[in-house]
C-alpha positions in Angstrom: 84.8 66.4 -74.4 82.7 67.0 -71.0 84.6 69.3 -68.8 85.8 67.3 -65.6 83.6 67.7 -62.6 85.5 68.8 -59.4 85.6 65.6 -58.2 84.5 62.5 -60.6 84.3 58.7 -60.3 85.6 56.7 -63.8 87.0 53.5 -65.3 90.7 54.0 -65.8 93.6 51.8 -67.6 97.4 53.0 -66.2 99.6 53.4 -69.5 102.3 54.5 -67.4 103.5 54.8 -63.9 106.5 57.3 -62.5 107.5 57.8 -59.2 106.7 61.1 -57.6 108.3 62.6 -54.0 108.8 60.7 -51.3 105.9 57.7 -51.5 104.0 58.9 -54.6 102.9 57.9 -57.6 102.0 60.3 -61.1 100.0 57.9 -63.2 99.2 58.4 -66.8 95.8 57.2 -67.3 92.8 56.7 -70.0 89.4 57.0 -69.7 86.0 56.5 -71.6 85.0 60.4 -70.7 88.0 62.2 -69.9 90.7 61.1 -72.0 94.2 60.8 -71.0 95.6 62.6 -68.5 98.0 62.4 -65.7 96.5 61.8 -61.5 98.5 61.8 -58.3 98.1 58.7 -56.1 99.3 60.0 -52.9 101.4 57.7 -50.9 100.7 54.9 -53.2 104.7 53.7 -52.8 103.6 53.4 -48.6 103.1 49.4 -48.2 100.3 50.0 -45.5 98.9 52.3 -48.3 94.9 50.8 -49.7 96.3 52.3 -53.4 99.3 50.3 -53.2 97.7 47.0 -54.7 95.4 48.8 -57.5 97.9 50.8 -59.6 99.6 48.0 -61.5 100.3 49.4 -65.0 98.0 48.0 -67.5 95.3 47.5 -65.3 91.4 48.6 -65.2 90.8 50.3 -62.2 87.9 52.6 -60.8 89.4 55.7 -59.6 87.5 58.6 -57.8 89.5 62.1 -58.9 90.0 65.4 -57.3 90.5 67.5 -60.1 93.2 70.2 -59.6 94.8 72.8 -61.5 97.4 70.9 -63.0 96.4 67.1 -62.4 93.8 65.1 -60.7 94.5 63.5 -57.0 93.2 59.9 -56.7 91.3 60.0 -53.6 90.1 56.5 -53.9 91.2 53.5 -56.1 89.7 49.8 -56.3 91.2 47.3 -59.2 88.6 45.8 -61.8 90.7 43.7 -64.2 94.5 42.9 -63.4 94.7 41.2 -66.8 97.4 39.0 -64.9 99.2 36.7 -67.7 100.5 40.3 -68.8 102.6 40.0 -65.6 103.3 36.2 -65.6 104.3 36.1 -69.5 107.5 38.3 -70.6 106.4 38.4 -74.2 102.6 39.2 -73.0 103.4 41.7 -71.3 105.9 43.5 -73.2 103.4 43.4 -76.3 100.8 45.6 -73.8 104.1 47.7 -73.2 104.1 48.5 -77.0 100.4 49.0 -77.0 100.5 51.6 -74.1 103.4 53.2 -75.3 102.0 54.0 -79.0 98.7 54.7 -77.5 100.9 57.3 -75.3 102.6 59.0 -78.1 99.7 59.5 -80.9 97.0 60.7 -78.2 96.8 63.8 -76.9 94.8 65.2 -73.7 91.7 66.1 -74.9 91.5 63.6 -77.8 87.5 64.1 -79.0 87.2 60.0 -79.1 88.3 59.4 -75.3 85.5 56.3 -75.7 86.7 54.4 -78.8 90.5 54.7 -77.6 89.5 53.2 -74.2 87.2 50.6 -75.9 89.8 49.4 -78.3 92.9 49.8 -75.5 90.6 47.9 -73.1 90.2 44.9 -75.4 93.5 44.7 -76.7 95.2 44.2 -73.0 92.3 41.5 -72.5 93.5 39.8 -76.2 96.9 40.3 -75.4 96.3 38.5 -71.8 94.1 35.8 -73.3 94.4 35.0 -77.0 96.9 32.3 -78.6 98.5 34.3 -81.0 99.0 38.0 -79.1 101.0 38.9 -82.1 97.7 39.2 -84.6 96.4 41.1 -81.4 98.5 43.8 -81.8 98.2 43.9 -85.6 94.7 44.6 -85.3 95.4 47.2 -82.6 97.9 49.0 -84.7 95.3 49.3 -87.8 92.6 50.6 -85.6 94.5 52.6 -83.5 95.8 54.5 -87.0 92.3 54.9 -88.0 91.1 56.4 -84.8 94.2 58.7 -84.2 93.8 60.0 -88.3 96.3 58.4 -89.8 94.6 55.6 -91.4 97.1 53.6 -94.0 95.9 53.3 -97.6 95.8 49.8 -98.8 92.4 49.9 -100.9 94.4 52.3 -104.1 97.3 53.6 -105.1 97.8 57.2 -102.8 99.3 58.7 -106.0 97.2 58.0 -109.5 94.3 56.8 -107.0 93.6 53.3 -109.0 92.4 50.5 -107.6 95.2 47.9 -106.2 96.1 44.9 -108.6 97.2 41.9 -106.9 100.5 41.5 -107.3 103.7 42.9 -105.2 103.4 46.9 -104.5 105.7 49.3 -102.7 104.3 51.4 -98.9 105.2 54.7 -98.7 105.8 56.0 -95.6 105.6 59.7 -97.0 102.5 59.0 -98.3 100.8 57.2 -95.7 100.2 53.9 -98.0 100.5 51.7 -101.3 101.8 53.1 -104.4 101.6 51.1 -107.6 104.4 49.5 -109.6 103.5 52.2 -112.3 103.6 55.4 -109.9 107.0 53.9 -107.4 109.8 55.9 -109.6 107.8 59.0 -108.4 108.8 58.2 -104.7 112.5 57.6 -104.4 113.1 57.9 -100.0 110.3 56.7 -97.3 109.4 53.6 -99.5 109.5 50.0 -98.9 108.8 46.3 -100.6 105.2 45.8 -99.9 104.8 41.9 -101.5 101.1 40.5 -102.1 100.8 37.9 -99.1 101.3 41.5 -96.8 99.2 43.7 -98.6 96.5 41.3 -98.2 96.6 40.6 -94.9 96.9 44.3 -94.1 93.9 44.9 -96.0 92.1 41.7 -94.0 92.7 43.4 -91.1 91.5 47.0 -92.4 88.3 45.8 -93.1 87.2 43.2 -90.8 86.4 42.9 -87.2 88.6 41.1 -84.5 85.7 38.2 -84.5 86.6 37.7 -88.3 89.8 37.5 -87.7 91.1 36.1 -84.5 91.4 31.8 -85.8 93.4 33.3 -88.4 96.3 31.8 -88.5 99.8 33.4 -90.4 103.0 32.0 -90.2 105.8 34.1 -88.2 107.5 35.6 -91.2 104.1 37.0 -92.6 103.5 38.6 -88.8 107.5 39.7 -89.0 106.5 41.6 -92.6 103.1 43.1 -91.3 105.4 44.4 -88.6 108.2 46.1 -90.6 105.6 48.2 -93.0 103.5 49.0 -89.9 106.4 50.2 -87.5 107.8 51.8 -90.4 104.7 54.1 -90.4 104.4 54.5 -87.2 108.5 55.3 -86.8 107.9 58.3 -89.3 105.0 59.7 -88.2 106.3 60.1 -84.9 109.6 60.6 -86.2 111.4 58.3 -83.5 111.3 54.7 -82.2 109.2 53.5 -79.9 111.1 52.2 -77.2 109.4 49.0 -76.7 110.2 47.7 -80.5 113.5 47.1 -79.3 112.6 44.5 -76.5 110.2 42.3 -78.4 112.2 41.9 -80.9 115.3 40.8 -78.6 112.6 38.4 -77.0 111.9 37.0 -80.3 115.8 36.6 -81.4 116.0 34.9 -78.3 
């Protein structure tokens, strides 16, 4: 990764937001060429402040940074997609919650891909905002996010005798980081779960194909509710805790 000029103009998406002092702001920000890091916006919180309008979380905004020792001082800040449904729609918006959040926990400052992460967190907000079905949205941005962060889930062969997948019901181990044949399950006893056909094979549509392929796919609820439990249960272990967004969608789906 380039090391940060002393003071640098770039695209930036807020992930998160804290307040800081009296009237600022300590934003947790990606970018295309510096990654994520965390900026000051000074006296963003001051309503006659110019930042005040162009910090919204989830947002793509040009920023131009003071680098400092510890963190960057926005200097200037100008809003270039609000991606507003994800403010209008409770379910829209707590869907790009979830999507900041796990991009938040699996990325590290100084991540060598800082482009691809921006890229594919830059689209998914937009799908999020725009598409019909969010939900497949954010299956796709699971997969890919995986894949780009190095844990990529095995769904082509079996992660223990390393044979091709049959088509018929398998088991996911979490351990393991994928599917493990009927024939090799008894050698995995905790970190396992039901895997049936209809998931494995969307799971492996998704692996493979691009969001144009599959975006007029349509899946029923309870296939999207299945795709979901293998996938978080993935996620859950290789972060070892919850993300704290899971809990919310699901109480705006119960309800």
């Amino acid at each position: 990764m380039p090391r940060p000029e002393r003071v640098y103009r770039t695209p930036a998406i807020i992930l998160k937001r804290r307040d800081f002092g009296e009237a600022d702001r300590m934003l947790t920000i990606i970018t295309p060429l510096h990654g994520k890091q965390d900026v000051l916006a000074k006296g963003a919180r001051k309503i006659t402040s110019t930042k005040m309008g162009h910090v919204e979380l989830f947002t793509r905004v040009d920023l131009l940074i003071n680098a400092g020792r510890d963190f960057g001082i926005v200097s200037q800040a100008e809003m270039t997609e609000a991606y507003q449904p994800l403010r209008e729609d409770l379910t829209r918006g707590a869907y790009a919650a979830f999507a900041a959040e796990m991009l938040d926990r699996f990325i590290e400052e100084g991540e060598e891909e800082p482009r691809a992460l921006f890229t594919l967190f830059d689209e998914t907000l937009s799908r999020i905002a725009h598409e019909p079905n969010p939900r497949l949205a954010v299956i796709y941005y699971e997969m890919r996010l995986l894949d780009l962060a190095g844990f990529r889930p095995e769904v082509q062969e079996c992660v223990i005798g390393h044979e091709a997948i049959e088509a018929q019901d398998q088991v996911f181990s979490f351990v393991d980081g994928g599917v493990i044949c009927p024939q090799h399950a008894p050698v995995r006893s905790d970190g396992i779960t039901p895997l049936p056909l209809a998931t494995l094979k969307l799971l492996r549509h998704v692996q493979r194909s691009r969001y144009a392929q599959l975006r007029n796919l349509e899946i029923s609820a309870g296939l999207a509710d299945d795709a979901d439990r293998v996938l978080l249960g993935y996620i859950t272990s290789l972060l070892e805790r919850r993300l704290q967004s899971v809990d919310f969608i699901r109480r705006l789906r119960q309800s």
